[in-house]
Backbone as JSON Lines, residues from 0, in Angstrom:
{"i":0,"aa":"X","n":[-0.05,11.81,6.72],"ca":[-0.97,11.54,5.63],"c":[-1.86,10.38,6.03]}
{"i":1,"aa":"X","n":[-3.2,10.12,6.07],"ca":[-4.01,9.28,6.15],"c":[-5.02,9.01,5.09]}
{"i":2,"aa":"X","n":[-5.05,8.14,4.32],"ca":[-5.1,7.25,3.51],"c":[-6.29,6.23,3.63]}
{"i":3,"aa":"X","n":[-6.98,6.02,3.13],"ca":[-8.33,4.47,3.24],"c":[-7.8,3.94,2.32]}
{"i":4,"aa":"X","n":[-7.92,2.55,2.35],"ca":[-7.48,1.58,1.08],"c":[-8.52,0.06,1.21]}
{"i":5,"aa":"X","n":[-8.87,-0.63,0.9],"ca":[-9.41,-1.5,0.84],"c":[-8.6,-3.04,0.9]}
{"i":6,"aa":"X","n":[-8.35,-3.68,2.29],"ca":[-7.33,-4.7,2.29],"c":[-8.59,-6.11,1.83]}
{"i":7,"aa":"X","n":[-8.0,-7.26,1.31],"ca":[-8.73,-8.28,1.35],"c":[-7.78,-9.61,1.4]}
{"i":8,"aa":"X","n":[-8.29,-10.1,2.29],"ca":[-7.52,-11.53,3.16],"c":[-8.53,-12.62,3.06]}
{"i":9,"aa":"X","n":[-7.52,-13.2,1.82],"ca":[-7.96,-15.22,1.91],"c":[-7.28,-16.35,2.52]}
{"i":10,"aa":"X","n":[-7.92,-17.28,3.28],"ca":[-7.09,-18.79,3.65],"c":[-7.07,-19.2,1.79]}
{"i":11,"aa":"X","n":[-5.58,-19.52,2.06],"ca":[-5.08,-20.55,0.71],"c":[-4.15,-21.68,1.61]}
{"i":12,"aa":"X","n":[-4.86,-22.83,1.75],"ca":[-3.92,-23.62,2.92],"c":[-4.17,-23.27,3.81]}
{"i":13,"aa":"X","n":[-2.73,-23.47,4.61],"ca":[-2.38,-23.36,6.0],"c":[-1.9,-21.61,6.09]}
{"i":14,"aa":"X","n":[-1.82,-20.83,5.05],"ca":[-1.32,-19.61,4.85],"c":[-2.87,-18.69,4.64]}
{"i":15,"aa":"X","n":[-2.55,-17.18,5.45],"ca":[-3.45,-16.29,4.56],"c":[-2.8,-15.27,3.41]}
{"i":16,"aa":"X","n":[-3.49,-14.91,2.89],"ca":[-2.84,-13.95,1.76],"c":[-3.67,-12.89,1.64]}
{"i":17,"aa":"X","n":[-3.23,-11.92,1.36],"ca":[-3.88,-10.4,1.45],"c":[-3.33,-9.78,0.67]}
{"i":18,"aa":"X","n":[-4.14,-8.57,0.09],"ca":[-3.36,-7.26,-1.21],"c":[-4.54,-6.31,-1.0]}
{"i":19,"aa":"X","n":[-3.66,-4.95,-0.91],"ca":[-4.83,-3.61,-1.21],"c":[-5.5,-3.61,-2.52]}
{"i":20,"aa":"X","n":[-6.59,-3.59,-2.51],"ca":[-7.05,-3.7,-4.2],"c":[-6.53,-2.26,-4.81]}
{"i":21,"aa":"X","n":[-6.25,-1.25,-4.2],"ca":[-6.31,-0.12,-5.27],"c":[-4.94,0.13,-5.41]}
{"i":22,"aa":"X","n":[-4.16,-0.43,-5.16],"ca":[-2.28,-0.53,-5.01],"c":[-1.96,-1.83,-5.91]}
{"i":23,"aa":"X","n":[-1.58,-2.25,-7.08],"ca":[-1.13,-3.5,-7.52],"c":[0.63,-3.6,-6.88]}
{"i":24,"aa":"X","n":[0.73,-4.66,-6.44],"ca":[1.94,-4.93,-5.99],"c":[1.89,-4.53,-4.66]}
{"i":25,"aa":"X","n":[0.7,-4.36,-3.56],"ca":[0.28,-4.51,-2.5],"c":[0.14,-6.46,-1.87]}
{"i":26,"aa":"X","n":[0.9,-6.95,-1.55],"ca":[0.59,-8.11,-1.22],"c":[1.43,-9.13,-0.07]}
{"i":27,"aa":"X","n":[1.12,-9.79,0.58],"ca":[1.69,-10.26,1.49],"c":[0.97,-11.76,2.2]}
{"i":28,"aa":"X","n":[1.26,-12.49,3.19],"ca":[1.09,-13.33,3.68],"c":[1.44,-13.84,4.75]}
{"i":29,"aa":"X","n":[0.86,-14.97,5.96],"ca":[1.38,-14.72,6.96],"c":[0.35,-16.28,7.43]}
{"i":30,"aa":"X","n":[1.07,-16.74,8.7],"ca":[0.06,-18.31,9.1],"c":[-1.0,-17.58,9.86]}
{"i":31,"aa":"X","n":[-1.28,-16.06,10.36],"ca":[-2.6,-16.08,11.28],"c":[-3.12,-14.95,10.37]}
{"i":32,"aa":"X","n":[-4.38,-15.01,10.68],"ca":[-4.62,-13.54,10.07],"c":[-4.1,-12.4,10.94]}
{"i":33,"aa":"X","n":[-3.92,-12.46,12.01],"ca":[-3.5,-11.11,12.5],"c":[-1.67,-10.41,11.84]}
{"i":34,"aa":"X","n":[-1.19,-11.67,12.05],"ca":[0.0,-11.55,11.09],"c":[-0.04,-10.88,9.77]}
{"i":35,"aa":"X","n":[-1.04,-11.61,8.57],"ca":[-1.33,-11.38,7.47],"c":[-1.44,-9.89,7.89]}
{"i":36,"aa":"X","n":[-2.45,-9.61,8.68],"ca":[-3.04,-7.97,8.78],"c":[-2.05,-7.12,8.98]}
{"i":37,"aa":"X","n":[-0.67,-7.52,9.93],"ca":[0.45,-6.78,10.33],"c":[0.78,-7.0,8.87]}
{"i":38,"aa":"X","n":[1.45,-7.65,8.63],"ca":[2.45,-7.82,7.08],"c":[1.68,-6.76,5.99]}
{"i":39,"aa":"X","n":[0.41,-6.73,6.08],"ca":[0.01,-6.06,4.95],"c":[0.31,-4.33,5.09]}
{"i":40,"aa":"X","n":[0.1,-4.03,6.83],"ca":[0.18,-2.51,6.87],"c":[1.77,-1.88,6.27]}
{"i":41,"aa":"X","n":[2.53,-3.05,6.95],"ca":[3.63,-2.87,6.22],"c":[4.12,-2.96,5.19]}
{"i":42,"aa":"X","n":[4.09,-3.37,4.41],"ca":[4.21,-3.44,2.77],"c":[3.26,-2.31,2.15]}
{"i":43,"aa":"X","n":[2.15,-1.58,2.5],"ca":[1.58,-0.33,2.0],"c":[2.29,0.49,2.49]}
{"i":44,"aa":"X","n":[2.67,0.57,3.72],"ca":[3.3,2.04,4.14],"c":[4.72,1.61,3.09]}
{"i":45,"aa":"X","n":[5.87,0.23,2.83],"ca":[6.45,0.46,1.94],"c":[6.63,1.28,0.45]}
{"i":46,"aa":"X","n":[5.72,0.39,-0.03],"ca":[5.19,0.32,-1.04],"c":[5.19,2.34,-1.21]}
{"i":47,"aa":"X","n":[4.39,2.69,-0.42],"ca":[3.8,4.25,-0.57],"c":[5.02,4.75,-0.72]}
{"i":48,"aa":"X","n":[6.22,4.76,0.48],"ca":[7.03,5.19,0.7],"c":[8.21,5.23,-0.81]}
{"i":49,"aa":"X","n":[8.07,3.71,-1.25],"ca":[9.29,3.89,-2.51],"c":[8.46,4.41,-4.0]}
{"i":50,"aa":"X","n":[7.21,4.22,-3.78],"ca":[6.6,5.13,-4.67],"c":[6.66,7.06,-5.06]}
{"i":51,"aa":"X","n":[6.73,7.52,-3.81],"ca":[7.35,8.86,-3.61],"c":[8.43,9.08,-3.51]}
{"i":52,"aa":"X","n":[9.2,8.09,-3.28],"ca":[10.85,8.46,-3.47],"c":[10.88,8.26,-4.75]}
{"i":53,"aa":"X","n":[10.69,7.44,-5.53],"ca":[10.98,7.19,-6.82],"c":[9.93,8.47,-7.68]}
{"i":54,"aa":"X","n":[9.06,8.71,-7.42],"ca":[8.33,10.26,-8.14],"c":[9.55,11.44,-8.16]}
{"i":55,"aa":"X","n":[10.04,11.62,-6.64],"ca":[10.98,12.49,-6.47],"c":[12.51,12.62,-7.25]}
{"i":56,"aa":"X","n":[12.75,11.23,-7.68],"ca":[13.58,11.39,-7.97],"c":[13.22,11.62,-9.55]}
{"i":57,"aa":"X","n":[12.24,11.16,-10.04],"ca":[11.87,11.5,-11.43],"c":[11.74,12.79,-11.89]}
{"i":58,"aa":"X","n":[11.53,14.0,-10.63],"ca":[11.29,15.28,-11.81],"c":[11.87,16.1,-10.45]}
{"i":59,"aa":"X","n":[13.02,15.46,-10.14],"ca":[14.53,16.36,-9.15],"c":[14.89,17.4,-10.28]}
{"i":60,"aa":"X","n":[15.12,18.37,-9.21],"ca":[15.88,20.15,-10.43],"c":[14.27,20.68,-11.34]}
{"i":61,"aa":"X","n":[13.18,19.7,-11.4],"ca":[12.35,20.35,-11.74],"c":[11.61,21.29,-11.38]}
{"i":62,"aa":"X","n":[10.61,22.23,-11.66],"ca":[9.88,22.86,-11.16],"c":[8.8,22.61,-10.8]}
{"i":63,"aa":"X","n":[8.25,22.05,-9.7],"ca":[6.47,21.11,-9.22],"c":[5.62,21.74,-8.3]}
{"i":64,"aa":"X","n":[4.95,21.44,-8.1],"ca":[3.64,21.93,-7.02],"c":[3.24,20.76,-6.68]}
{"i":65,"aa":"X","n":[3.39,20.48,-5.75],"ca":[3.02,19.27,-4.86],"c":[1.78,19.88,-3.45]}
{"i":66,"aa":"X","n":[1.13,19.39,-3.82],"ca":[-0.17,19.1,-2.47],"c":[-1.27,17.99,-2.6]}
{"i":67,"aa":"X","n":[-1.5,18.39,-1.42],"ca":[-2.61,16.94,-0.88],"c":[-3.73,17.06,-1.85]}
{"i":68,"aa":"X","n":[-4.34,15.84,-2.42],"ca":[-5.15,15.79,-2.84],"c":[-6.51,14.51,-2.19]}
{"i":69,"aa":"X","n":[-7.85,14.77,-1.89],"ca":[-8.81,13.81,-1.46],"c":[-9.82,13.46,-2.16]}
{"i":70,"aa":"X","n":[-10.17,12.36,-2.18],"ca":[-11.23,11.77,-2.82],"c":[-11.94,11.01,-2.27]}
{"i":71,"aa":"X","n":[-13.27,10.84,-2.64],"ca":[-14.34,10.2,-1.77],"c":[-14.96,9.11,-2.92]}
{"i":72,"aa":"X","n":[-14.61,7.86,-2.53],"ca":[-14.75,6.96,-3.19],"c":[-15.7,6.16,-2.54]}
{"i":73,"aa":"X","n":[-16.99,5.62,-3.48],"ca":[-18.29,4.71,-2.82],"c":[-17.5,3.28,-3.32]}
């Protein structure tokens, strides 16, 4: 699955901090930005990951139709 998201990284201090804007509870931090940038891919691919486990387990024994859906966002 490939995904666009919009990351944004501020100096606060000696720390940067970063969050996907279109994910709340996307967020992370790190002393370089390249760090920050690692920490953040990881916590979205989390994040995604316990989001669909937790869908799955919400409508288990149900009957669903699951497929990809895309959108083109300006």
């Amino acid at each position: 699955m490939l995904g666009q998201f919009t990351a944004v990284y501020m100096r606060r201090g000696k720390w940067y901090v970063g969050h996907v804007e279109e994910i709340p509870g996307v967020n992370t931090q790190g002393k370089t930005l390249s760090e920050t940038k690692k920490n953040l891919r990881e916590a979205l691919i989390l994040v995604l990951e316990a989001n669909r486990e937790l869908a799955h387990q919400a409508h288990h024994g149900q009957h669903t139709i699951e497929e990809p859906i895309s959108i083109a966002v300006e």
